[in-house]
C-alpha positions in Angstrom: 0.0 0.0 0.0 0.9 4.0 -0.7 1.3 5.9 2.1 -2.1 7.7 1.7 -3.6 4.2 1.4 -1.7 3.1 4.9 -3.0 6.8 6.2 -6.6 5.9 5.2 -6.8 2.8 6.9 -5.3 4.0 10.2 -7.8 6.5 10.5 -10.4 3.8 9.9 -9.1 1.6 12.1 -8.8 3.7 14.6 -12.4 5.5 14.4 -13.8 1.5 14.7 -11.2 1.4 17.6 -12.1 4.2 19.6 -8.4 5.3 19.6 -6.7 8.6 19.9 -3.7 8.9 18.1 -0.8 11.2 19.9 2.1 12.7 18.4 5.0 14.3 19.5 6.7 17.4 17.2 9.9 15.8 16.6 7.9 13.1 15.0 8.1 12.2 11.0 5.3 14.3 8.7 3.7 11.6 7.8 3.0 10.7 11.6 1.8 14.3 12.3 -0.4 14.3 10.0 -2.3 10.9 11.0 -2.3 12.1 14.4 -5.7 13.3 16.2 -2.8 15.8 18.2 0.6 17.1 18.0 2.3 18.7 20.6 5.1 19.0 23.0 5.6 17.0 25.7 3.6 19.3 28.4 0.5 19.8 25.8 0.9 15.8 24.9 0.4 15.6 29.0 -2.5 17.7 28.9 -4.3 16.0 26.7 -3.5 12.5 28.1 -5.0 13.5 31.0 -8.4 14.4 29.6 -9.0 12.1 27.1 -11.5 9.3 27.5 -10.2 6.8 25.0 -10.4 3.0 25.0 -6.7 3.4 23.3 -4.5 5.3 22.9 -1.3 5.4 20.2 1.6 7.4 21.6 3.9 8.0 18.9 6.6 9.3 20.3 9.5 7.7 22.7 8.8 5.3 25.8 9.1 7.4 28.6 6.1 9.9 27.0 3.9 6.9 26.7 4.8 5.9 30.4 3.5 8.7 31.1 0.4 8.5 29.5 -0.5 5.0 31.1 0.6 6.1 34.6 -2.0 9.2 34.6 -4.5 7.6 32.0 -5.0 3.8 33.6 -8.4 3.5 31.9 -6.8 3.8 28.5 -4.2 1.1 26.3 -1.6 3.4 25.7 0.2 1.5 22.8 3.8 2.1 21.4 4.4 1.7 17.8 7.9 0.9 18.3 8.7 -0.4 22.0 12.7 0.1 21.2 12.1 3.8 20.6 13.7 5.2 24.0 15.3 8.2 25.7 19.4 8.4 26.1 18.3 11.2 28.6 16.5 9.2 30.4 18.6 6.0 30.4 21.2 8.7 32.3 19.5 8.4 35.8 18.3 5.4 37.5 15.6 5.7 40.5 18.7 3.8 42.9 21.2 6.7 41.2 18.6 9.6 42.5 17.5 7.9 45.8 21.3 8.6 46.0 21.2 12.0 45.5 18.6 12.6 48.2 20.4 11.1 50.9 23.3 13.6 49.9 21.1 16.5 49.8 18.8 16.0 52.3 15.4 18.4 52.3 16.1 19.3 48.9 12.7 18.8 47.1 13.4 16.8 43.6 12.1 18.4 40.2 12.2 15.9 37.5 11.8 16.6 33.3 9.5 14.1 32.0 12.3 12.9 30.3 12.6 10.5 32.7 11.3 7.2 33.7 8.8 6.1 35.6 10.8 4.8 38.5 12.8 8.4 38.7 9.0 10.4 38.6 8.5 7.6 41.5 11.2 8.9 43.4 10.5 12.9 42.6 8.2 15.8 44.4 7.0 17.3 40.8 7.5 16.7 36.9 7.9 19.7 34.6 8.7 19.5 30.9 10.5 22.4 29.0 7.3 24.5 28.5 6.8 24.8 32.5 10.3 24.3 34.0 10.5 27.7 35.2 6.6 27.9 36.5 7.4 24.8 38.2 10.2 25.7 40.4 8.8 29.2 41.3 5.8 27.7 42.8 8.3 25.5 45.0 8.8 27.7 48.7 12.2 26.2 48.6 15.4 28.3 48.0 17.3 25.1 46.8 15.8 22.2 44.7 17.2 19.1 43.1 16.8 19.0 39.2 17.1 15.9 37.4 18.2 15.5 34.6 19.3 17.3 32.1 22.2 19.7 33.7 21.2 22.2 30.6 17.6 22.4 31.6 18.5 23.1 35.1 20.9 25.9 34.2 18.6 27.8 32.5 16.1 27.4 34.9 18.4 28.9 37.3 19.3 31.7 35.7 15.0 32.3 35.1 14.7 32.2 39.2 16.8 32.7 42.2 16.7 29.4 43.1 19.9 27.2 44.1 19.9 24.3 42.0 21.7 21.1 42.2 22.0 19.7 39.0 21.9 15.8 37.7 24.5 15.7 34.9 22.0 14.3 31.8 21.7 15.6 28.9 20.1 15.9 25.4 22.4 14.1 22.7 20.8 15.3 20.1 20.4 19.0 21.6 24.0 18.1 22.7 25.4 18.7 18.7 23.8 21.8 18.3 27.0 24.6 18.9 26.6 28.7 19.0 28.4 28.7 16.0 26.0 27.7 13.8 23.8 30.1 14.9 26.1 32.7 14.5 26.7 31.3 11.0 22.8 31.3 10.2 22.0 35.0 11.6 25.2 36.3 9.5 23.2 34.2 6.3 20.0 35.4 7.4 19.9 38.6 9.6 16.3 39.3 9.3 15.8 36.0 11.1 14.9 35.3 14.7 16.9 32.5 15.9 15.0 30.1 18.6 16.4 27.4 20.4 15.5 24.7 22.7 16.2 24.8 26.7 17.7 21.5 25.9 20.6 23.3 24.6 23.8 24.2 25.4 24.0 27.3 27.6 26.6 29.0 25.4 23.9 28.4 22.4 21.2 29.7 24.7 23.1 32.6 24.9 23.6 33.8 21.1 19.8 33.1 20.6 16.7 35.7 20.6 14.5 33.2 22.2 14.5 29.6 24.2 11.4 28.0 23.9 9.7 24.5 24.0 8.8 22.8 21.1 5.0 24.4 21.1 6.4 27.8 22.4 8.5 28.3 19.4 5.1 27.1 17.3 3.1 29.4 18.4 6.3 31.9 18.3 6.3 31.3 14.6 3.1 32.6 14.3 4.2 36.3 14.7 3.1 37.9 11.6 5.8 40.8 11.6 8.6 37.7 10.9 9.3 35.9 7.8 12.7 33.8 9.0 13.3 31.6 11.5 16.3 29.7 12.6 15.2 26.9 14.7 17.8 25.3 17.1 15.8 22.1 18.1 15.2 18.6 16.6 14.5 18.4 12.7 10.8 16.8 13.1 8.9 20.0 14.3 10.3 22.0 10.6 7.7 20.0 9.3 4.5 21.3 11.2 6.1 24.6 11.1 6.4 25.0 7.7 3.2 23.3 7.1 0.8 25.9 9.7 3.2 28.8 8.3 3.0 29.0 4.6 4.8 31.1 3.2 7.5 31.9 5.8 11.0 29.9 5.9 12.8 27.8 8.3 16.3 27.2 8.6 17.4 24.2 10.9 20.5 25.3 13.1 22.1 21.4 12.2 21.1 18.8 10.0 22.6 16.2 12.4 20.2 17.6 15.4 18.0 14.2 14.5 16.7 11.9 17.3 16.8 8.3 15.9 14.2 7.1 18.7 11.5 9.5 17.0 12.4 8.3 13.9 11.4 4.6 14.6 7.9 4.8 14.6 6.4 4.7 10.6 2.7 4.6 9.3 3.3 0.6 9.4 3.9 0.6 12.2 1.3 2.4 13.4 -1.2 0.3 11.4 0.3 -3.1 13.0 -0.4 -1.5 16.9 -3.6 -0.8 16.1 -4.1 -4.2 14.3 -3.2 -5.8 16.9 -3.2 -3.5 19.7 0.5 -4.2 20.9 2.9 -3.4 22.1 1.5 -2.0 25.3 2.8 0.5 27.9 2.5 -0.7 31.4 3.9 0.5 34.7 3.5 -1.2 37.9 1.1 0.3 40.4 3.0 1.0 43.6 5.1 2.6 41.1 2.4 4.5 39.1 1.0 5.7 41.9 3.5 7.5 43.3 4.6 8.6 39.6 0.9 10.2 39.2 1.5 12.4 42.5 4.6 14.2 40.7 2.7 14.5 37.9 -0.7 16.0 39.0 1.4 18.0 40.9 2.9 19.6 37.6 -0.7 19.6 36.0 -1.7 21.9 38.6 0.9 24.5 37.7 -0.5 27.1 35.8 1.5 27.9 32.8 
């Protein structure tokens, strides 16, 4: 079958279903565009939480469809690809930050959903990129433990006065991403307004005009006074941006800023889960409950 045929019978499939199809902006096009909702990882949150769906495709990597079956337990949250994973996550361990604690004692713990379900376990609150800064502020604490990306943290410090005590994760993929090229790009382009990811290096933080989360720089490309945009984040989201901003361009800080694990999951692949509704996303309850509490908590932040 074409891909518009494979596209057709998805939909199909999961109408008869009763599924809800979830897709995160780094995915490929032809995901987004199958997808009942694409968004970043606070938004893909949101809407796990308040929807009532007897399934639920996650396409995206397997700590975001953790997620989604630890505060959704009515729904099948399925994975298209069970190997698509997180090398940020795979960074921190729930024994490594249990570890932490004991060294920093009274130190509440703020984790990134980039993490698994055993480190949310083990955490006070959850925040993604979009809300990292909301989150903290609304702890009374002067110092906090942030796992774990390091690069997260230290911007989040420098948004608050907060004393931070940083997990050493990062992004790979955000990781490649050097000031240079931005400095290259705005020199190419200098009508353009560069945006980056939090994910980023602070030194690439630094030469940019704004750091946003994936939907923040969406809905920052909506500005109608700008035409150019250089966008320092992973290659998937050019595609929705370009495709809700005709008309304007989009130039990609790096080529190699590419996250494998999003780029597993394929239109088969998606057919074959809802054929056969596997693989499933399951986390153990002692686990998920104490998981939910961290991320209710964040769900209660106002953004």
């Amino acid at each position: 079958m074409n891909t518009d045929s494979i596209a057709n019978k998805i939909r199909t499939l999961a109408a008869e279903k009763g599924a809800v199809i979830l897709a995160h902006n780094y995915q490929l096009g032809e995901i987004q565009d199958i997808a009942d909702f694409v968004g970043d990882s606070l938004e893909l949150s949101q809407r796990a939480a308040e929807v009532r769906a007897k399934i639920i495709v996650f396409c995206g990597v397997h700590f975001m469809a953790e997620t989604a079956a630890i505060i959704s337990p009515e729904s099948k949250v399925l994975l298209p690809d069970a190997h698509a994973g997180c090398p940020m996550a795979d960074m921190i361990t729930a024994a490594g930050l249990r570890r932490m604690k004991d060294e920093l004692p009274g130190r509440p713990v703020v984790c990134y959903v980039n993490s698994t379900a055993g480190v949310k376990a083990e955490s006070d609150i959850c925040c993604t990129s979009a809300n990292a800064v909301k989150v903290v502020e609304s702890l009374p604490e002067d110092e906090i433990i942030f796992v774990p990306d390091q690069y997260l943290g230290f911007y989040v410090q420098q948004q608050t006065n907060k004393r931070i005590h940083f997990w050493p994760g990062y992004c790979p993929t955000h990781a490649r991403i050097l000031p240079e090229y931005i400095l290259e790009l705005k020199a190419e382009h200098p009508g353009a307004r560069a945006m980056v990811h939090p994910e980023c290096r602070p030194e690439v933080a630094a030469v940019a005009d704004a750091v946003l989360s994936t939907g923040g720089m969406i809905r920052y490309a909506r500005d109608p006074g700008v035409k150019e945009f250089i966008v320092g984040t992973e290659m998937g989201i050019i595609h929705r941006l370009r495709k809700e901003n005709p008309g304007k361009k989009f130039y990609p800080v790096s080529e190699q800023a590419v996250c494998p694990n999003m780029k597993l999951i394929t239109l088969d692949k998606v057919l074959y889960t809802l054929e056969t509704e596997a693989p499933r996303v399951e986390v153990e309850e002692e686990v998920a409950v104490k998981a939910r509490r961290a991320i209710e908590r964040m769900l209660e932040v106002k953004v």
